[in-house]
C-alpha positions in Angstrom: 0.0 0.0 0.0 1.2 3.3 -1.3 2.2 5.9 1.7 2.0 9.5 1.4 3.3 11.3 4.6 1.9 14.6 5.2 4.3 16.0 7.9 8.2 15.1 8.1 10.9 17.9 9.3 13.2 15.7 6.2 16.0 17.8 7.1 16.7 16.5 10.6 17.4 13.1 9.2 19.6 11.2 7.2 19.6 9.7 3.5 19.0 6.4 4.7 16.3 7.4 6.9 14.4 9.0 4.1 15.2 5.6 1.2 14.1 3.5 4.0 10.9 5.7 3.9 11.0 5.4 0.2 11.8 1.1 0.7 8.7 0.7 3.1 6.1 1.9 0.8 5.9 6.1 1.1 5.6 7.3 -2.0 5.1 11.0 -1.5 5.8 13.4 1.8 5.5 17.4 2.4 8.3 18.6 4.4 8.2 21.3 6.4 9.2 24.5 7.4 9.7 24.2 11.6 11.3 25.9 14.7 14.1 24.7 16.4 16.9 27.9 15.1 16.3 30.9 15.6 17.1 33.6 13.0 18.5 37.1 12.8 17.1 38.8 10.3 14.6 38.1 7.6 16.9 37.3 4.9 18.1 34.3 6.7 14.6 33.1 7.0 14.2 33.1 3.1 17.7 31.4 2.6 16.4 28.8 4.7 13.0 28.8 2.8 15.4 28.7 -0.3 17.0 25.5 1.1 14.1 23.6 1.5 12.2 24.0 -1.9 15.8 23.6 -3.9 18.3 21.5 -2.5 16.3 19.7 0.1 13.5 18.3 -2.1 16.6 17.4 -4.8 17.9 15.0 -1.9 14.5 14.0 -1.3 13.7 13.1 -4.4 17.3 11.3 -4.7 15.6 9.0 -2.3 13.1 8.6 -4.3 10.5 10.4 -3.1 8.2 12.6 -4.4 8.8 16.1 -2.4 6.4 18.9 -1.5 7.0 22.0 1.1 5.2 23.2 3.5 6.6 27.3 4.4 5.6 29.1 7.3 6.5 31.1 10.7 6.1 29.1 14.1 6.6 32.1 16.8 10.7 30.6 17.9 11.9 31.1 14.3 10.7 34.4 13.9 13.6 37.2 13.1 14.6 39.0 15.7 15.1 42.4 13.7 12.4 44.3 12.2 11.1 42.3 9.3 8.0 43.4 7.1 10.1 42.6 3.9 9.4 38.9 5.2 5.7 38.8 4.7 6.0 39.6 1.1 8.6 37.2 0.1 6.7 34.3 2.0 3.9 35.1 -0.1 5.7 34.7 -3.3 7.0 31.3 -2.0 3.7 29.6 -1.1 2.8 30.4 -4.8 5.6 28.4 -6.1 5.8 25.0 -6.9 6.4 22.7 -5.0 5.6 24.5 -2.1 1.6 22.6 -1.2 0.5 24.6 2.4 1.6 27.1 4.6 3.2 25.2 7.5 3.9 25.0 10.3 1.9 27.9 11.7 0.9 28.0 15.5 -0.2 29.9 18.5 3.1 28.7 21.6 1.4 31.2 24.1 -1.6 33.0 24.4 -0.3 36.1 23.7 -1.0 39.4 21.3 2.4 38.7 19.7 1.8 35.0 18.5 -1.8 35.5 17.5 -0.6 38.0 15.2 1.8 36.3 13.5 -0.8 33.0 13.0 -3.4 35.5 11.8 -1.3 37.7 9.6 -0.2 33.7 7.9 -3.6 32.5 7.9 -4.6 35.9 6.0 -1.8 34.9 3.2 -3.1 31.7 2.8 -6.8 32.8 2.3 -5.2 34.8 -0.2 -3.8 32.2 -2.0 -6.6 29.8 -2.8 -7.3 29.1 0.1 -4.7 26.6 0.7 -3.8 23.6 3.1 -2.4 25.0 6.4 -0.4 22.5 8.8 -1.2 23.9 12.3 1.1 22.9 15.1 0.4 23.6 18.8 3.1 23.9 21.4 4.1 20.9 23.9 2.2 23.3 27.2 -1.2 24.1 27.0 -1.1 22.2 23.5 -5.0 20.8 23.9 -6.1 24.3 25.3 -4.2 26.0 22.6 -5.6 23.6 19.6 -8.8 24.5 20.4 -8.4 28.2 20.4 -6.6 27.9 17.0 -9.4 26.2 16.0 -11.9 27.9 17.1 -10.2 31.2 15.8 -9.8 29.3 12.5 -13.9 29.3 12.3 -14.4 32.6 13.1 -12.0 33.8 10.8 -14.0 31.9 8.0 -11.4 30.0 7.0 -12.8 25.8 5.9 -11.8 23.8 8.3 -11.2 21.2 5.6 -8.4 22.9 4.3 -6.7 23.0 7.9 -4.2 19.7 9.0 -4.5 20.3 13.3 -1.0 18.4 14.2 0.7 16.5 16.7 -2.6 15.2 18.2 -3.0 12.4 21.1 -6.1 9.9 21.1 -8.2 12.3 22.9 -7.8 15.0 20.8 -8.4 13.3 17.2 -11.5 12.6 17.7 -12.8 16.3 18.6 -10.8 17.7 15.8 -12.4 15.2 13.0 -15.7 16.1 14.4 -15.2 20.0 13.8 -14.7 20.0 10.5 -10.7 19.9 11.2 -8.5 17.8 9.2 -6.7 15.4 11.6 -2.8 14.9 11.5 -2.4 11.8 13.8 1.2 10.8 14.5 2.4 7.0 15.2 5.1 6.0 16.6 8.2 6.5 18.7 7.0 8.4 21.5 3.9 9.0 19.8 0.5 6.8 19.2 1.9 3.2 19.3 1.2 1.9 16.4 -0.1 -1.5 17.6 -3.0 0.2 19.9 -3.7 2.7 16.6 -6.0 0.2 14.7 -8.6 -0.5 17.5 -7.9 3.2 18.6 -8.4 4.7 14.9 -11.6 2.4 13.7 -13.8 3.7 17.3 -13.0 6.7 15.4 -14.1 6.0 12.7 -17.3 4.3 14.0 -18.2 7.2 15.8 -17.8 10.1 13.2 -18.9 8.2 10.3 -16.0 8.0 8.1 -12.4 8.6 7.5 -11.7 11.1 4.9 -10.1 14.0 7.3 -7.8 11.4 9.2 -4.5 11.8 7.7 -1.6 9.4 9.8 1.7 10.6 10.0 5.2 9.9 11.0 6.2 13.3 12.2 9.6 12.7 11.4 11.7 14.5 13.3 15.4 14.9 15.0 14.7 13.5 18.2 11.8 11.2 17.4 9.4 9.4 15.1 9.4 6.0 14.3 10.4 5.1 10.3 7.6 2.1 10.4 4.9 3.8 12.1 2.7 4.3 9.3 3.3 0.7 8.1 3.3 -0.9 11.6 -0.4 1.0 11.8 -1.7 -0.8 8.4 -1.2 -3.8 10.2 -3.0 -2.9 13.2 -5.7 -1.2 11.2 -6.1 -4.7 9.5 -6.0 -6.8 12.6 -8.9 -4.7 13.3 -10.9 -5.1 10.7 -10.7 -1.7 9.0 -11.0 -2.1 5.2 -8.2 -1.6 3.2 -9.7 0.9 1.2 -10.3 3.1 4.1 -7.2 2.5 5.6 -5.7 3.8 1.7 -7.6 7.4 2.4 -6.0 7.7 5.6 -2.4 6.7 4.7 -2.5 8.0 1.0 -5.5 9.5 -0.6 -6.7 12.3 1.9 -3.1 13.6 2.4 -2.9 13.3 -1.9 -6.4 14.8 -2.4 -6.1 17.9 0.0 -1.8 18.6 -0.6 -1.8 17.7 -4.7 -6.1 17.7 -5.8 -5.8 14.7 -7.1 
């Protein structure tokens, strides 16, 4: 069964990491944009934009796999100088290929500072189509904090359908499916184990009448996610009795249909 990962940070990890992606069945990932370095000045920013949609999807797809980005400004990689040539710039990225969603995006602290710099993102991307957004919440407060983005997200007008709600536990997926909310559901490592995710996942699924906004994800990362946690979760999916064509739309065809329209 083809793969298609909607949320790796590809550049924390190595070649082989990413062919045995490629060896175990993913077919397609976006990688994103993400915190973790701080930068000076808003030209730095763009140069690491610049990094990303050039030589970092060439490596990606030397491993043979298809790349798409995901740009945007989480509130730690946010220049420190005065920056309003930034938001311009960004702009012109997201509208270049193969750059899919703005991402990641998120609200750390309920402050005036970080709400601004989600909305002023989320405005861009309304702008632009509106396209896929890849919200990420912070590791304190992150279920009080997902459900203000979300609910701001409403508010704002923006389709929920379009929106991929990130780094979610068990208790949260269910609650974000239900709004409307795309669902970006990690397994693995530290995350979901992957043999409790089938019986977990089809409840779900019982309970909100379908699968189409679950999207399962390695959330590849530097200090965690687990290479085989999308395949390891087929397996439970099938020792559950979930179908494998609904376990397809949740591994493959909603990441495909919402990231490419296809």
């Amino acid at each position: 069964m083809k793969i298609f990962d909607p949320h790796i940070r590809s550049r924390t990890r190595s070649d082989d990491d990413l062919k045995n992606l490629h060896y175990f069945g993913t077919e397609q990932v976006v990688t994103v944009a993400h915190g973790g370095q701080s930068f000076e000045t808003a030209d730095q920013l763009v140069d690491y934009f610049e990094t990303l949609v050039r030589e970092e999807c060439r490596r990606l797809r030397r491993c043979d796999l298809i790349a798409h980005v995901a740009l945007g400004v989480v509130p730690d990689a946010r220049p420190r100088r005065a920056h309003p040539e930034l938001w311009g710039q960004l702009e012109q990225m997201l509208s270049r290929p193969p750059v899919v969603a703005l991402g990641e995006v998120g609200v750390w602290e309920d402050s005036d500072e970080h709400w601004e710099l989600f909305d002023r993102q989320i405005q861009m991307a309304r702008r632009l189509g509106p396209m896929p957004v890849l919200v990420t919440p912070p590791r304190r407060l992150k279920i009080n904090l997902t459900y203000k983005m979300m609910n701001r997200l409403e508010k704002s007008g923006y389709p929920p359908s379009m929106v991929v709600m990130t780094s979610l536990n068990e208790q949260m997926l269910e609650n974000v499916v239900e709004s409307g909310f795309c669902a970006g559901f990690p397994v693995g490592a530290a995350r979901n184990d992957p043999r409790e995710a089938g019986e977990l996942i089809r409840e779900v699924i019982g309970r909100v009448g379908g699968a189409e906004r679950i999207l399962l994800t390695t959330a590849l990362r530097s200090s965690g996610g687990d290479l085989l946690g999308i395949p390891k979760s087929i397996e439970s999916l099938r020792d559950a009795g979930v179908d494998d064509e609904v376990i397809e739309k949740m591994v493959y065809g909603n990441a495909r249909r919402l990231f490419v329209g296809a």
